[in-house]
C-alpha positions in Angstrom: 98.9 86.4 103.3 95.5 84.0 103.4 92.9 85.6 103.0 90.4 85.1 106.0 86.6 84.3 105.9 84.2 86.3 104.4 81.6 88.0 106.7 78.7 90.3 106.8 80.7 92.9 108.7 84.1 92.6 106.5 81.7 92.7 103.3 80.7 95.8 104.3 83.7 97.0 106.0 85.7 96.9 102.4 82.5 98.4 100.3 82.3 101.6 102.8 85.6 102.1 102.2 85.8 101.5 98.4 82.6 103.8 97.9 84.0 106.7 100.2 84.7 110.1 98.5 87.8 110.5 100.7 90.5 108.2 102.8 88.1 107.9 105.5 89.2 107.2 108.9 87.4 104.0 111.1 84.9 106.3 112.8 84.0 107.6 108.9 83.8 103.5 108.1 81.7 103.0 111.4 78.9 105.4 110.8 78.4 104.1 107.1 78.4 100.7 108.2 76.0 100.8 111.1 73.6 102.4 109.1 73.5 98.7 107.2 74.2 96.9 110.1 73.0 98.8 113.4 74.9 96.7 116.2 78.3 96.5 114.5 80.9 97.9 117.3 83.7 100.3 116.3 86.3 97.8 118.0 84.9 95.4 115.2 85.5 97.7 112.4 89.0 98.5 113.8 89.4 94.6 113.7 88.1 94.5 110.1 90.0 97.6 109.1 93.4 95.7 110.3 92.3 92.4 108.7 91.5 94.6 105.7 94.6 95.6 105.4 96.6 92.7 106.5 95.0 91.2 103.3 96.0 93.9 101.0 92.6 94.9 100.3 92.6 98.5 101.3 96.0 100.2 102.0 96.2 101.8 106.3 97.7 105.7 106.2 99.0 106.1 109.4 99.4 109.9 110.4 101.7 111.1 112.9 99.4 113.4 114.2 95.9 112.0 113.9 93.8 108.1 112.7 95.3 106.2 110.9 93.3 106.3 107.3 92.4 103.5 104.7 92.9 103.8 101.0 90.8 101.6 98.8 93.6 102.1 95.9 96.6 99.3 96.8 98.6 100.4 93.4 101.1 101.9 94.1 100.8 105.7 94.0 101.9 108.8 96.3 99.6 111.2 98.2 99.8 114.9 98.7 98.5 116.0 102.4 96.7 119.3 103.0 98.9 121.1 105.5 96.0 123.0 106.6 93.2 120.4 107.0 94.7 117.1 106.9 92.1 116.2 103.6 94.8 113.7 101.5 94.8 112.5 98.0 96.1 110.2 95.4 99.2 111.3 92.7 99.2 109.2 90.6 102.8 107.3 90.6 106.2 109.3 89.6 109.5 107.3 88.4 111.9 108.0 91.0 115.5 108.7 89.6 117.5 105.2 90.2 120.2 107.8 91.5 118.1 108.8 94.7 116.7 105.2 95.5 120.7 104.0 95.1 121.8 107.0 97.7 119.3 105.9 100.4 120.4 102.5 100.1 123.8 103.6 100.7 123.1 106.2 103.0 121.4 103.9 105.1 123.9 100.6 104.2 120.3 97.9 103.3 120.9 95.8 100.7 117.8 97.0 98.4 115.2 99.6 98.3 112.3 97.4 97.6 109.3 100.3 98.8 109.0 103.6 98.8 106.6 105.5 100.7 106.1 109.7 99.5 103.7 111.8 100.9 103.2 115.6 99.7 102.4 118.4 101.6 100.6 121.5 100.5 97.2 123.3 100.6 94.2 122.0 99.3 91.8 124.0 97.0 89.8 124.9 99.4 91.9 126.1 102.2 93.6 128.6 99.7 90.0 129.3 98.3 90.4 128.2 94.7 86.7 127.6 93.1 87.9 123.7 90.7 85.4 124.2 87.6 
C-alpha cells in the first residue's frame, strides 16, 4: 500500500508507539502524544493508528474483549496473553509443523495458508507473583 504523507501528528503517532514499554492501546498513544502536541484529538490518533497500520508500520491486536492494541514489531512473531490482566507480549517466531498448516487448509477446503495468526494464553509474572531477576 502507498504510503501517505508525513505529518506532525503521524510522526509522533509511530514514535509513541515504537518507544512504548508495552502494546499500548490508542488512549496509552493519546496521552504520550498530547504531551508533545497539546490539541491532538483522540479521533485523530485513532485515524493515525489505522493509517499506521494500513501502512504496515505498526501491527493493530484486536482483542475480543477489550482496544484493539498496536505492536511496533511487524516481523512476524506470536504473542502470549496474560489471562489474568490482559498485559501481552512478543514470542519470538516458532516453525509450525507443515503437517498442521496442510490440515487447516484441508479442514477448511482454501487453497493456501499464506498467514498464521497464534496468540498464547497464560499468567504473567506478576499475576502469579514471580520476582524476574
Amino acid at each position: 500500500m502507498a504510503r501517505s504523507r508525513q505529518t506532525k501528528q503521524k510522526a509522533a503517532v509511530l514514535a509513541a508507539v515504537r518507544r512504548a514499554p508495552h502494546h499500548p492501546d490508542a488512549k496509552w498513544v493519546y496521552e504520550e502524544v498530547s504531551r508533545e502536541i497539546p490539541n491532538i484529538s483522540l479521533g485523530t490518533v485513532y485515524r493515525v493508528l489505522a493509517a499506521l497500520s494500513a501502512e504496515g508500520l505498526i501491527r493493530e491486536c484486536r482483542q475480543a474483549d477489550g482496544p484493539s492494541l498496536y505492536d511496533a514489531n511487524t516481523h512476524e512473531h506470536l504473542h502470549i496473553r496474560c489471562t489474568r490482566c490482559g498485559r501481552i507480549e512478543d514470542v519470538p517466531p516458532v516453525q509450525l509443523p507443515d503437517e498442521l498448516l496442510e490440515a487447516v487448509r484441508k479442514a477448511s477446503a482454501f487453497a493456501k495458508v499464506e498467514e498464521v495468526r497464534l496468540e498464547f494464553g497464560g499468567i504473567c509474572p506478576s499475576c502469579a507473583g514471580i520476582v524476574q531477576v
